[in-house]
LUMFIGU-252237 format. One line per 3 residues: number of its first residue (from 1); their letters; for each residue x negated, y, z of N, C-alpha, C, O. Coordinates in pm, 1 decimal, padded with zeros to 6 digits. Layout:
N
NUM	A	X/Y/Z/X/Y/Z/X/Y/Z/X/Y/Z | ...
// end
This chain:
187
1	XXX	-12129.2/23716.3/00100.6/-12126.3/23836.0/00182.8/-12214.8/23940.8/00116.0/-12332.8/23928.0/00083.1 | -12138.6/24042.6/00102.7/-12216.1/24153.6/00016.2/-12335.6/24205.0/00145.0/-12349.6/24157.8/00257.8 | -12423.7/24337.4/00066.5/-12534.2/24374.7/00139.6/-12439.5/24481.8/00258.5/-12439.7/24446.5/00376.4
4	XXX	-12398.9/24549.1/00237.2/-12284.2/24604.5/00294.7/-12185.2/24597.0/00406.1/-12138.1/24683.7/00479.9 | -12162.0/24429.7/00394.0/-12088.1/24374.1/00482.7/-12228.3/24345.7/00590.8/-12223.1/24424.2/00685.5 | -12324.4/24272.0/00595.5/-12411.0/24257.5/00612.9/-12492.9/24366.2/00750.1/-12530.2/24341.7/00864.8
7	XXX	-12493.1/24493.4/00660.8/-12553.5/24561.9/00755.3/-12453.1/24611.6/00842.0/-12501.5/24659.1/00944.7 | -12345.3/24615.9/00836.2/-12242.3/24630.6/00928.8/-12212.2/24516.7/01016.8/-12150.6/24533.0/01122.2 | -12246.9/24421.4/00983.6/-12228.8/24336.9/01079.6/-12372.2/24406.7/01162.6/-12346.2/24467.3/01266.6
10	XXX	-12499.5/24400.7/01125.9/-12612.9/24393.4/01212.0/-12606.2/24507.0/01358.8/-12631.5/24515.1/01479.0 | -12531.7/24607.8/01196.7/-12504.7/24745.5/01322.0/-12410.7/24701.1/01422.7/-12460.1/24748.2/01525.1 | -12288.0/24629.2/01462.4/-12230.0/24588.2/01560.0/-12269.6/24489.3/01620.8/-12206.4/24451.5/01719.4
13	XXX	-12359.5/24436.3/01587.4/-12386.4/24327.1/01671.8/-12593.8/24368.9/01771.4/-12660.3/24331.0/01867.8 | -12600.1/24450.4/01673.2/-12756.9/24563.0/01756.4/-12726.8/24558.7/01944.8/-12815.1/24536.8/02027.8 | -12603.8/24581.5/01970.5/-12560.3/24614.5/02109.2/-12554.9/24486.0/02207.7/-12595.3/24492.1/02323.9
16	XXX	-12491.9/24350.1/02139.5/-12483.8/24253.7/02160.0/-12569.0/24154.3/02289.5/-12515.3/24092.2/02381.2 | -12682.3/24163.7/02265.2/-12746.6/24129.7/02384.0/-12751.2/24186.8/02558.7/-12765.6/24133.5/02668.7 | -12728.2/24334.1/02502.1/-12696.9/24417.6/02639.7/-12487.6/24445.0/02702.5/-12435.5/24507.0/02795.2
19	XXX	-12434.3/24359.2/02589.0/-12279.5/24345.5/02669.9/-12291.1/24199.5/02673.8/-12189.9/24153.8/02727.0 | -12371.2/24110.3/02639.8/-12357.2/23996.8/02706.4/-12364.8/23959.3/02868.3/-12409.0/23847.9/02896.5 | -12328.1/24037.9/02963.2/-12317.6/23992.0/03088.3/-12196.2/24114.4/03088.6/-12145.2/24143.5/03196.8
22	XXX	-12166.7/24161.6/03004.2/-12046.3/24248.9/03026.2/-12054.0/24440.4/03040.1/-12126.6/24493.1/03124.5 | -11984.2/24506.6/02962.1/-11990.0/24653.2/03004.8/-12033.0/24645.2/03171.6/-11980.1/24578.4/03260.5 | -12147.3/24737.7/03178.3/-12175.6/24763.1/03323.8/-12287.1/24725.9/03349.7/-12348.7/24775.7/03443.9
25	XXX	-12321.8/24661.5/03297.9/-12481.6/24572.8/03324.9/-12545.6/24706.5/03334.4/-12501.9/24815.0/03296.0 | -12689.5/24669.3/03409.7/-12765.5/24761.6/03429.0/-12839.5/24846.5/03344.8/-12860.8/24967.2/03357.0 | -12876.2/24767.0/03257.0/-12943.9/24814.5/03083.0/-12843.7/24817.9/02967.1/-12859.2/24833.0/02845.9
28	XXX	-12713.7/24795.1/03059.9/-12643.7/24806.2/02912.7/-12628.0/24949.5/02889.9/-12565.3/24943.0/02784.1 | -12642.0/25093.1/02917.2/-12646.4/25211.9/02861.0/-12741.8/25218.8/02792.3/-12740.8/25264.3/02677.9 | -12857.3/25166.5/02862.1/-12950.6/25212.2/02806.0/-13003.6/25185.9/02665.7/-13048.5/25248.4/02569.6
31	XXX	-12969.4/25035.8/02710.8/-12972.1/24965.2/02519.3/-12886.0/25040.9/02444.1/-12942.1/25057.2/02335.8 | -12739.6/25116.4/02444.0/-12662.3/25137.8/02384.7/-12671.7/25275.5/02301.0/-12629.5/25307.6/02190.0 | -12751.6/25349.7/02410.1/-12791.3/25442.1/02389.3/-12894.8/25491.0/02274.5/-12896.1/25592.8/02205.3
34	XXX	-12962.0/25403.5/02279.8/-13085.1/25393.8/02137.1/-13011.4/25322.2/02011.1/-13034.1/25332.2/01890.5 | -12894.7/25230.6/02097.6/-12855.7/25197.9/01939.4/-12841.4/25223.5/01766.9/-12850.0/25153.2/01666.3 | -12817.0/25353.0/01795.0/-12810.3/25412.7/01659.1/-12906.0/25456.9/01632.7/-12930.5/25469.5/01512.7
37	XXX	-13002.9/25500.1/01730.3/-13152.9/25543.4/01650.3/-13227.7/25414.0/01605.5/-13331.9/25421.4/01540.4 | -13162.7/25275.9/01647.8/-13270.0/25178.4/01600.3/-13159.4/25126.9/01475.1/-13211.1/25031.7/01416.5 | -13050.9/25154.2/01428.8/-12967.6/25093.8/01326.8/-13004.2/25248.3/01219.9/-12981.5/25239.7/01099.2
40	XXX	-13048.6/25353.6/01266.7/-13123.1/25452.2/01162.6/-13262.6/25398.9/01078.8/-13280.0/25395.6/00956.9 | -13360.8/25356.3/01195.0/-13511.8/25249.7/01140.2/-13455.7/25159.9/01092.4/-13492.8/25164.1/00975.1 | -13404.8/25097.4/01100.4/-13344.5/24926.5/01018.0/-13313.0/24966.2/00934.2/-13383.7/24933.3/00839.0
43	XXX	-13177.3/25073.4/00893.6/-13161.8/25089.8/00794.8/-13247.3/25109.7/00632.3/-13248.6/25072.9/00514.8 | -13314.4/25200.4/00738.0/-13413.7/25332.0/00642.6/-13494.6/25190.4/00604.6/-13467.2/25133.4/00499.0 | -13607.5/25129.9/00706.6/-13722.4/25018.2/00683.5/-13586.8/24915.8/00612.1/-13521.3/24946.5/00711.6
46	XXX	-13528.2/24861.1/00563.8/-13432.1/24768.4/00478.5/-13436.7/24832.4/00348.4/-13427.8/24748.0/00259.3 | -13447.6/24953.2/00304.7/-13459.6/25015.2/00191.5/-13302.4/25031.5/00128.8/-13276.9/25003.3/00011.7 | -13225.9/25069.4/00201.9/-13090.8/25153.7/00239.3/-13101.7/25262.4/00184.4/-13194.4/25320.9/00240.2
49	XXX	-13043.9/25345.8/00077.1/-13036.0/25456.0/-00009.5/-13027.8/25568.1/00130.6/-12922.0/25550.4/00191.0 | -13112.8/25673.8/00191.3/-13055.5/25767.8/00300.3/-13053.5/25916.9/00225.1/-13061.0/25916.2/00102.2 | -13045.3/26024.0/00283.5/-13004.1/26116.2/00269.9/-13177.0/26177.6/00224.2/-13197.4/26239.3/00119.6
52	XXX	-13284.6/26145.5/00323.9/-13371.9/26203.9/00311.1/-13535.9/26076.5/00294.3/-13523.8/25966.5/00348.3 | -13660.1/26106.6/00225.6/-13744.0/26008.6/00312.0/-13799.9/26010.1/00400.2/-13800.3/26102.8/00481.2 | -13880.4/25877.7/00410.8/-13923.9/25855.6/00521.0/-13973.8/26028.1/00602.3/-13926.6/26061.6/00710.9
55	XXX	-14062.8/26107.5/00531.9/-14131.1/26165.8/00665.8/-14043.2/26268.8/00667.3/-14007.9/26267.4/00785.2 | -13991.2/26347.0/00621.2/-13864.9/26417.4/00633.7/-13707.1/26369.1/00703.3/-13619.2/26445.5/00743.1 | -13705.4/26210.7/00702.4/-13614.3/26173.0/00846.6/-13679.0/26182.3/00937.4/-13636.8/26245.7/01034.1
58	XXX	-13788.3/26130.3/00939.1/-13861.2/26126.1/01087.3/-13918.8/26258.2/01150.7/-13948.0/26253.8/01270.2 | -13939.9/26389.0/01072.8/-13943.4/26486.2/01162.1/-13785.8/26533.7/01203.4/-13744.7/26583.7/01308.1 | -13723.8/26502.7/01095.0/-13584.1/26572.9/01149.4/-13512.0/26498.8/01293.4/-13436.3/26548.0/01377.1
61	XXX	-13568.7/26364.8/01282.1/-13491.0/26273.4/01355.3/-13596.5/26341.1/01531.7/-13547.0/26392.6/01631.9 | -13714.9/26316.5/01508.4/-13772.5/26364.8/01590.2/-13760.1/26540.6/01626.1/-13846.3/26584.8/01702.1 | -13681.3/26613.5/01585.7/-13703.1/26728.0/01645.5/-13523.7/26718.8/01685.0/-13497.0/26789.3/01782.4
64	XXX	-13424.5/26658.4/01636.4/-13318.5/26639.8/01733.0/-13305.6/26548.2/01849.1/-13190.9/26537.8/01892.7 | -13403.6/26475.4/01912.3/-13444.5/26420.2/02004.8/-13476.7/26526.7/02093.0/-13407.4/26557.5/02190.0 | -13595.5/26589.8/02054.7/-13668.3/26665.7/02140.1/-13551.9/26783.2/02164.2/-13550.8/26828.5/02278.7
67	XXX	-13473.7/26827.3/02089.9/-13412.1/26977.0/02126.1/-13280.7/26898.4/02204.3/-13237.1/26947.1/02308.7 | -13224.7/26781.6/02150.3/-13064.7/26766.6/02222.1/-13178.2/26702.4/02356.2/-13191.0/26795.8/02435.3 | -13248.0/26598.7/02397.8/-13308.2/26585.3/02536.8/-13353.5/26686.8/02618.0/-13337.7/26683.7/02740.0
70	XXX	-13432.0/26814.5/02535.0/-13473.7/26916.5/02617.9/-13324.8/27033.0/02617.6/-13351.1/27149.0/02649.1 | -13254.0/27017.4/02601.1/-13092.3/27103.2/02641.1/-13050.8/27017.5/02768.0/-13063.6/27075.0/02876.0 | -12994.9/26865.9/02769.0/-12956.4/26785.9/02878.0/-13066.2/26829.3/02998.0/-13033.6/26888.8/03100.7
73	XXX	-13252.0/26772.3/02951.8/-13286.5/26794.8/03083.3/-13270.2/26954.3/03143.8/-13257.2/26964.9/03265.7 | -13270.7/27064.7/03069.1/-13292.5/27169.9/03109.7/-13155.8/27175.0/03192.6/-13193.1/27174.6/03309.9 | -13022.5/27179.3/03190.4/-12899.9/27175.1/03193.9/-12910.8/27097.8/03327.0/-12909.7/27166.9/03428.9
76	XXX	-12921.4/26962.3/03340.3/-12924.5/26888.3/03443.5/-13031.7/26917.4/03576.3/-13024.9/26858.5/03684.2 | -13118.7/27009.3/03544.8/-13214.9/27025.2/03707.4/-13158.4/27176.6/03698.9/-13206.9/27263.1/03771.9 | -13024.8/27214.6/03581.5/-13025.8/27418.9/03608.4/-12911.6/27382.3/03685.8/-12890.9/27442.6/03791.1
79	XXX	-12808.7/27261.2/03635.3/-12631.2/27252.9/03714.7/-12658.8/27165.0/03812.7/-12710.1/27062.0/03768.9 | -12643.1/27167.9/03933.9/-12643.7/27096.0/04048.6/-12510.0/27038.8/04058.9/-12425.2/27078.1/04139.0 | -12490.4/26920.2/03953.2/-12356.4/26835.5/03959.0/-12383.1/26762.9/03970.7/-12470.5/26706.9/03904.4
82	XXX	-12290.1/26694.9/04114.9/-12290.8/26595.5/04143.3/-12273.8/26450.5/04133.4/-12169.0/26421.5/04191.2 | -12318.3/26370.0/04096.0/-12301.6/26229.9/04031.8/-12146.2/26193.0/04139.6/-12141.8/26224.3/04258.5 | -12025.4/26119.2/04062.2/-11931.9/26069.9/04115.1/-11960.3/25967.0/04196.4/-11868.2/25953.7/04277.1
85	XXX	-12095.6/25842.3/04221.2/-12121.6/25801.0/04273.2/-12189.9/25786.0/04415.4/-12211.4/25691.1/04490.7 | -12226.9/25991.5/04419.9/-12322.6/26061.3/04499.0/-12416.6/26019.7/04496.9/-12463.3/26030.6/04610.3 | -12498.7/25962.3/04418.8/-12652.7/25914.0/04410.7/-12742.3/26002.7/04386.3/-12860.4/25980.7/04412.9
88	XXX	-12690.6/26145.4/04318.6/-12787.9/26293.1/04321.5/-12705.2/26331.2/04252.4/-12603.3/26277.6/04208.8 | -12779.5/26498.3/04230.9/-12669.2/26592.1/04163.7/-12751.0/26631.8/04047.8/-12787.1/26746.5/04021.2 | -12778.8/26513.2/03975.2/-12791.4/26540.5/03832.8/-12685.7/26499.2/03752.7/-12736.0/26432.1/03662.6
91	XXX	-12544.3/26505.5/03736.5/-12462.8/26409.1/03647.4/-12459.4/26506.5/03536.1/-12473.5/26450.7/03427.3 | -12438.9/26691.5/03526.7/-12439.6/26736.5/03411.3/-12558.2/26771.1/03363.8/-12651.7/26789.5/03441.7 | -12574.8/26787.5/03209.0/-12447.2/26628.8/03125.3/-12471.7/26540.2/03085.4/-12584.1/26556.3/03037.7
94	XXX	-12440.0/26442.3/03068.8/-12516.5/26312.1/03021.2/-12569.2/26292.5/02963.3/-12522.8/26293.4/02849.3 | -12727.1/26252.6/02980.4/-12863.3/26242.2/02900.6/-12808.5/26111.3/02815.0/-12810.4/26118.4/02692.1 | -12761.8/25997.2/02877.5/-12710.9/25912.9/02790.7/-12609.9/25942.2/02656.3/-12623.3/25913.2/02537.4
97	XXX	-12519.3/26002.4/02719.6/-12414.6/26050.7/02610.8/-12464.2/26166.3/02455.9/-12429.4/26193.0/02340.9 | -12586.8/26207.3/02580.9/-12638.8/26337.4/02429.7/-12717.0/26232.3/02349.3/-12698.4/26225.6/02227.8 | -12814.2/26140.0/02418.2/-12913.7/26067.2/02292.0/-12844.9/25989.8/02210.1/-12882.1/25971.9/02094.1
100	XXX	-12709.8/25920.8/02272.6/-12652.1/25803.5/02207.4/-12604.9/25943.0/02050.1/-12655.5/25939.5/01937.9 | -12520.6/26025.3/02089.6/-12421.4/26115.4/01970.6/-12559.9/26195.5/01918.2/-12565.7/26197.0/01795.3 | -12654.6/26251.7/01974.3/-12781.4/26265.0/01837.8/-12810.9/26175.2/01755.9/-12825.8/26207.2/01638.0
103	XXX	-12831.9/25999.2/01808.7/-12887.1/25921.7/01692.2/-12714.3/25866.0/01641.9/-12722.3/25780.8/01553.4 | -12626.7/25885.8/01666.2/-12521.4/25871.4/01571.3/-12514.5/25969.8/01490.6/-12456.7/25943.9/01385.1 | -12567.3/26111.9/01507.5/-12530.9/26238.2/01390.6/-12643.9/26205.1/01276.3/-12640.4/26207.7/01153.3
106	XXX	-12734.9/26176.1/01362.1/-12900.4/26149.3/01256.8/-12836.0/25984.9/01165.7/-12896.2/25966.5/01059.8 | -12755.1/25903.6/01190.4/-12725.7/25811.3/01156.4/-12623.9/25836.5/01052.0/-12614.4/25752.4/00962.7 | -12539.3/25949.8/01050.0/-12424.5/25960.0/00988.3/-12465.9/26053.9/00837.2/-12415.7/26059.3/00725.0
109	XXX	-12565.3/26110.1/00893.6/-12610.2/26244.2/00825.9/-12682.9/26158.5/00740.1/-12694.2/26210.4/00629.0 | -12747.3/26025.6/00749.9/-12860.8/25994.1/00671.5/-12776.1/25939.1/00581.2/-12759.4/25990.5/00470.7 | -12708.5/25818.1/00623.8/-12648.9/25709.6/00570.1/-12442.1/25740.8/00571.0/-12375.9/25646.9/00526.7
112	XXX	-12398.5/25811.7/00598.7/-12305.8/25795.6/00588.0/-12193.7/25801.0/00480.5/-12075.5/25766.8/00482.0 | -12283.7/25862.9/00376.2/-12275.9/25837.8/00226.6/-12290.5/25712.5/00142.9/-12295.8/25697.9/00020.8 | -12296.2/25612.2/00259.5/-12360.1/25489.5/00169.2/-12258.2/25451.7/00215.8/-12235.5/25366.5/00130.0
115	XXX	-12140.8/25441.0/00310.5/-12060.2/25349.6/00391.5/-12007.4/25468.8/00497.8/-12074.6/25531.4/00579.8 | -11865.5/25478.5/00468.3/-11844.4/25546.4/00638.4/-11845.5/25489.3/00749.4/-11842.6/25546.6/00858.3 | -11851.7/25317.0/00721.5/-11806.9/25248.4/00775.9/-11949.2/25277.7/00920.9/-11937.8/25275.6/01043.5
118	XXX	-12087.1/25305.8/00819.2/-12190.5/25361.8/00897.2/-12190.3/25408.2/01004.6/-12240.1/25378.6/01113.3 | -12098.7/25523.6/00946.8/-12061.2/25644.9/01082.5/-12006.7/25601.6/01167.3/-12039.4/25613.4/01285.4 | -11881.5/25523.2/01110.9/-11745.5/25482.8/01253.0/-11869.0/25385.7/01347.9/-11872.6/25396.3/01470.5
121	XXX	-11949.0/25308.7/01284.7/-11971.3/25253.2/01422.0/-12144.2/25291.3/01465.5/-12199.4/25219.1/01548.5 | -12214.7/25399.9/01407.0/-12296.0/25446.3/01491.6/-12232.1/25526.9/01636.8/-12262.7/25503.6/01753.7 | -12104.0/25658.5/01566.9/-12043.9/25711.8/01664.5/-11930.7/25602.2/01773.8/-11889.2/25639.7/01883.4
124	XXX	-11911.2/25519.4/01735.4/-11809.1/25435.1/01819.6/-11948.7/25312.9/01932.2/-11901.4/25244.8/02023.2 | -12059.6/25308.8/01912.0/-12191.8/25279.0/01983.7/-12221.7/25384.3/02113.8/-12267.4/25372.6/02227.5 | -12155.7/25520.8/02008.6/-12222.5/25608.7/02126.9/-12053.8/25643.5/02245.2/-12044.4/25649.1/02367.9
127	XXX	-11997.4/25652.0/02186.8/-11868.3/25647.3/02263.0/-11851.5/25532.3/02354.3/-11779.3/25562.5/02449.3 | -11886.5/25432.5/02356.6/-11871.6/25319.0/02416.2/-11997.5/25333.9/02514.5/-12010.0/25256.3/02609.3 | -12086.7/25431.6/02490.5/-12244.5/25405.9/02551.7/-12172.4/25537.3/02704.4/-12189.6/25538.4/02826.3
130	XXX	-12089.8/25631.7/02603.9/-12058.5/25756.8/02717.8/-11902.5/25686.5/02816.5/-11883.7/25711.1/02935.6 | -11828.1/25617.1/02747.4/-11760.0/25481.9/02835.1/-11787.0/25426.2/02951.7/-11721.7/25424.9/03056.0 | -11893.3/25378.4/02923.2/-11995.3/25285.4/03023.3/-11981.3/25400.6/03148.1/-11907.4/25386.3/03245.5
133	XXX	-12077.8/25529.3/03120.4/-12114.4/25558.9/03198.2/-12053.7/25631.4/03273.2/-12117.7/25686.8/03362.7 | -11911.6/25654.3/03261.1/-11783.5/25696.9/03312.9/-11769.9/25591.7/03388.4/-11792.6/25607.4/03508.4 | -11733.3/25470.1/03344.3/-11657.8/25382.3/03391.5/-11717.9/25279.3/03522.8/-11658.8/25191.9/03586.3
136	XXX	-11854.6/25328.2/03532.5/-11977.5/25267.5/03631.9/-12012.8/25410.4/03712.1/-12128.2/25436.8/03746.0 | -11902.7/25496.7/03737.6/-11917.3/25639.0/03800.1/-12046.6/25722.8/03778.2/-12070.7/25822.9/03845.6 | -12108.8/25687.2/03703.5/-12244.9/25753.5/03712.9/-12214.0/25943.2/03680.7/-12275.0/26036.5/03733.0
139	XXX	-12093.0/25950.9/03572.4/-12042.6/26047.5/03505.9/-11908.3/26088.3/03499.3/-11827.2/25998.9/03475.3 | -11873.9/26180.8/03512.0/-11757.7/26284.5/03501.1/-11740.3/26291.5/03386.4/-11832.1/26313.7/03307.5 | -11573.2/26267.7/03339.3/-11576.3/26289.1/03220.6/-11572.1/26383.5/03129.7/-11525.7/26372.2/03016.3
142	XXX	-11639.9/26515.7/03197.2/-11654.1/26610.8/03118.1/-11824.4/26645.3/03117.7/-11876.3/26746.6/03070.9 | -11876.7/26558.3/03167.8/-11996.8/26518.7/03203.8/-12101.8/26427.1/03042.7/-12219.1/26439.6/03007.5 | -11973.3/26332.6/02979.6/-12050.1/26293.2/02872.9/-11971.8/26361.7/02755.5/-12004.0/26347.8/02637.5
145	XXX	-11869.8/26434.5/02797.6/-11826.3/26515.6/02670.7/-11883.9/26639.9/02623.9/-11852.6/26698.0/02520.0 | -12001.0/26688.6/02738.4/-12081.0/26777.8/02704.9/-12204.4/26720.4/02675.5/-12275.4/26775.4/02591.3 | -12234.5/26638.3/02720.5/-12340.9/26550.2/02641.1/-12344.8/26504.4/02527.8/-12450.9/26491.6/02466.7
148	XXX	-12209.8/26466.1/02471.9/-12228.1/26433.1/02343.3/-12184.9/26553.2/02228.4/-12209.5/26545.7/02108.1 | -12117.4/26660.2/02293.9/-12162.1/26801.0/02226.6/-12279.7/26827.8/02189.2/-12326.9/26826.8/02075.5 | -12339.0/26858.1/02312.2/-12477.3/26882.1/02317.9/-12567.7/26774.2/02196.1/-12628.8/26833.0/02106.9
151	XXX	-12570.0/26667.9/02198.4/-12599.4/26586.9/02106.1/-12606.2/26624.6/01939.5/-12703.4/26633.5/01864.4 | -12430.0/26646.4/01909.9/-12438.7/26644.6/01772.1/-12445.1/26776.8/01703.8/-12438.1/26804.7/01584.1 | -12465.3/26877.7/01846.7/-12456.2/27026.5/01749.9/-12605.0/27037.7/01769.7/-12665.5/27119.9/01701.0
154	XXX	-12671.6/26961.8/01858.5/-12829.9/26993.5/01863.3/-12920.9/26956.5/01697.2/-13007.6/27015.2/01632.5 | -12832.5/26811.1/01678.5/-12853.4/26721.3/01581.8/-12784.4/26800.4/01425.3/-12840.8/26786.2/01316.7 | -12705.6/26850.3/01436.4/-12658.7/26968.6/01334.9/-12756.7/27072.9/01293.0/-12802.3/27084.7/01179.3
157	XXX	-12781.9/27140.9/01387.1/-12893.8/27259.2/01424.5/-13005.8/27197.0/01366.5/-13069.0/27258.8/01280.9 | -13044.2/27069.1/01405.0/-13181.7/27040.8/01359.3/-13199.7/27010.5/01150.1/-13290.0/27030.0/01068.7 | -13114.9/26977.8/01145.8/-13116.1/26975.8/00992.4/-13036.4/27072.4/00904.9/-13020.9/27054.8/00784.0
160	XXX	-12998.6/27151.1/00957.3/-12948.1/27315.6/00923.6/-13099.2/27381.1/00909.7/-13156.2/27401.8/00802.6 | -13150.8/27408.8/01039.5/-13298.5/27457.5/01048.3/-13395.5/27408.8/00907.9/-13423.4/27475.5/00808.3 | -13440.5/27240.5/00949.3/-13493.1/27206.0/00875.3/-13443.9/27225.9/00734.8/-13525.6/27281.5/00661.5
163	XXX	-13358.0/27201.4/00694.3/-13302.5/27221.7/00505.2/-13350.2/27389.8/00471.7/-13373.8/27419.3/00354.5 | -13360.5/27479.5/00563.9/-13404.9/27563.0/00554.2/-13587.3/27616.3/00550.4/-13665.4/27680.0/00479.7 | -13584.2/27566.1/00634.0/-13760.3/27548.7/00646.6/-13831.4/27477.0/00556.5/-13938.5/27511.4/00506.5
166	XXX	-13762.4/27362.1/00533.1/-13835.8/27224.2/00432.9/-13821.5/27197.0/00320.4/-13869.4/27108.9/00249.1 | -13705.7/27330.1/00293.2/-13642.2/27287.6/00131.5/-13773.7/27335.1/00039.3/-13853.9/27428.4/00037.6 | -13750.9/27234.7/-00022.6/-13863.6/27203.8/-00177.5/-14015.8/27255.3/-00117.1/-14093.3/27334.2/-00171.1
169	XXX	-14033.1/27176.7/00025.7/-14144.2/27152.7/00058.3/-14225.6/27012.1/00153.7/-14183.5/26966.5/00260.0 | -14303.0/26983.4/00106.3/-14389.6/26827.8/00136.1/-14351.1/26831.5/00285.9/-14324.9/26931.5/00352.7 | -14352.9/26722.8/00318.7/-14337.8/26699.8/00484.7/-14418.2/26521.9/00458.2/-14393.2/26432.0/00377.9
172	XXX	-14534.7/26538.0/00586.9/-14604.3/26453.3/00603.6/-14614.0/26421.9/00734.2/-14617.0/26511.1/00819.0 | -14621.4/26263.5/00773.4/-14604.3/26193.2/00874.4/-14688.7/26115.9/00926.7/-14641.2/26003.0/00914.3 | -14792.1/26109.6/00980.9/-14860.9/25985.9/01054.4/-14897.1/25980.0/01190.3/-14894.4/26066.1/01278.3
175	XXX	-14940.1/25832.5/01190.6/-14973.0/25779.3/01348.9/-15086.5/25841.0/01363.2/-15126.5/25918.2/01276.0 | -15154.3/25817.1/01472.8/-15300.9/25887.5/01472.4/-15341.3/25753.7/01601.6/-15434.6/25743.1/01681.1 | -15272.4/25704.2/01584.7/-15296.9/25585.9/01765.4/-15230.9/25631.1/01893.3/-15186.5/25545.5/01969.7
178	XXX	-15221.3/25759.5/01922.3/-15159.3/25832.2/02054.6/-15069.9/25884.5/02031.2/-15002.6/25937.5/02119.7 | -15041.5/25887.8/01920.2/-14881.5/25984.0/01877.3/-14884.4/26018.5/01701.5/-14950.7/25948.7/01624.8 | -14817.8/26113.6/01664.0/-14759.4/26151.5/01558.6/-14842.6/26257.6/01526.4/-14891.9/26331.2/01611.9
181	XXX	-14863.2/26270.7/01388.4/-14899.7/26419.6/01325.7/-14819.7/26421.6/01226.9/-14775.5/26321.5/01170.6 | -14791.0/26558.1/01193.9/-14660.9/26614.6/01108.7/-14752.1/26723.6/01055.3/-14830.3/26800.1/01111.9 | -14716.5/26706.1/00925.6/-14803.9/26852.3/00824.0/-14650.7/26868.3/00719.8/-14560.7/26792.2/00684.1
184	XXX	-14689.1/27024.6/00698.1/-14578.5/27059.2/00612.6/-14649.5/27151.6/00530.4/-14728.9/27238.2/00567.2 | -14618.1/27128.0/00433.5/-14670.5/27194.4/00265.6/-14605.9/27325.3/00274.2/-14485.3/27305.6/00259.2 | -14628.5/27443.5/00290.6/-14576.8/27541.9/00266.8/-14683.8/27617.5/00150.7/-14805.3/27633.5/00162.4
187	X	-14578.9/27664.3/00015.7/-14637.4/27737.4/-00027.0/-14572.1/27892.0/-00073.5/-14645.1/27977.0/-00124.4
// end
């Protein structure tokens, strides 16, 4: 079994523990949802040829988090839509559907040059994640189709921006114990 075959298996089978009691489970969005941002770290930490390094994925990856989550939450307490289940009227648009199709764009964008096969199943993780949440009424289905808009043009935007801002300049990354510090070399 080549390396190839390999990580494609890992990437389809990442989800595995949370459809073992079946689409619908209670954590199964939620696991599904991070899927591709944790088959992005595996990749990258496996030493997987990506698009960018380490601290230059990780601010990019981290500032399409922050902009496609802060569009959904802003969106969801501005549209008073109603969940199909009536459980509240946050359903637009799906916070699930935008994080799952950001870490599939950040997934496709890094690695999808190494394998398309990458792409088909980071984005087919997140399709199945905006599935779920149709299919367990939580969402309207125009509910995760703006979510996962929202997702990959946020996730577009963010490395459009950045290639602009960062080109042929240092980008630095560390823990500090409470969070992240990010320095950028501008000269």
């Amino acid at each position: 079994m080549n390396t190839k075959t390999m990580i494609m298996a890992a990437l389809m089978a990442a989800p595995a523990p949370a459809l073992a009691g079946g689409i619908g489970g209670e954590t199964t969005d939620d696991v599904l949802q991070l899927t591709p941002w944790a088959a992005v770290i595996a990749l990258k930490a496996s030493g997987i040829d990506s698009r960018h390094e380490w601290p230059r994925l990780a601010a990019t990856a981290a500032a399409s988090m922050a902009v496609s989550a802060g569009v959904a939450y802003t969106l969801k307490h501005t549209v008073s839509e109603q969940r199909p289940d009536g459980s509240d009227d946050h359903s637009f648009p799906s916070g699930h559907a935008t994080i799952a199709f950001a870490g599939a764009t950040v997934l496709h964008k890094e690695f999808g040059k190494v394998s398309p096969w990458i792409s088909v199943a980071g984005y087919s993780v997140a399709t199945l994640t905006a599935a779920d949440r149709v299919m367990r009424d939580r969402h309207h289905w125009y509910d995760v189709a703006a979510g996962a808009a929202i997702g990959i043009l946020s996730t577009e935007l963010c490395y459009f921006v950045g290639g602009k801002l960062l080109k042929d300049k240092g980008v630095a990354v560390a823990f500090n114990g409470r969070g992240f510090d990010v320095a950028i070399n501008i000269r």
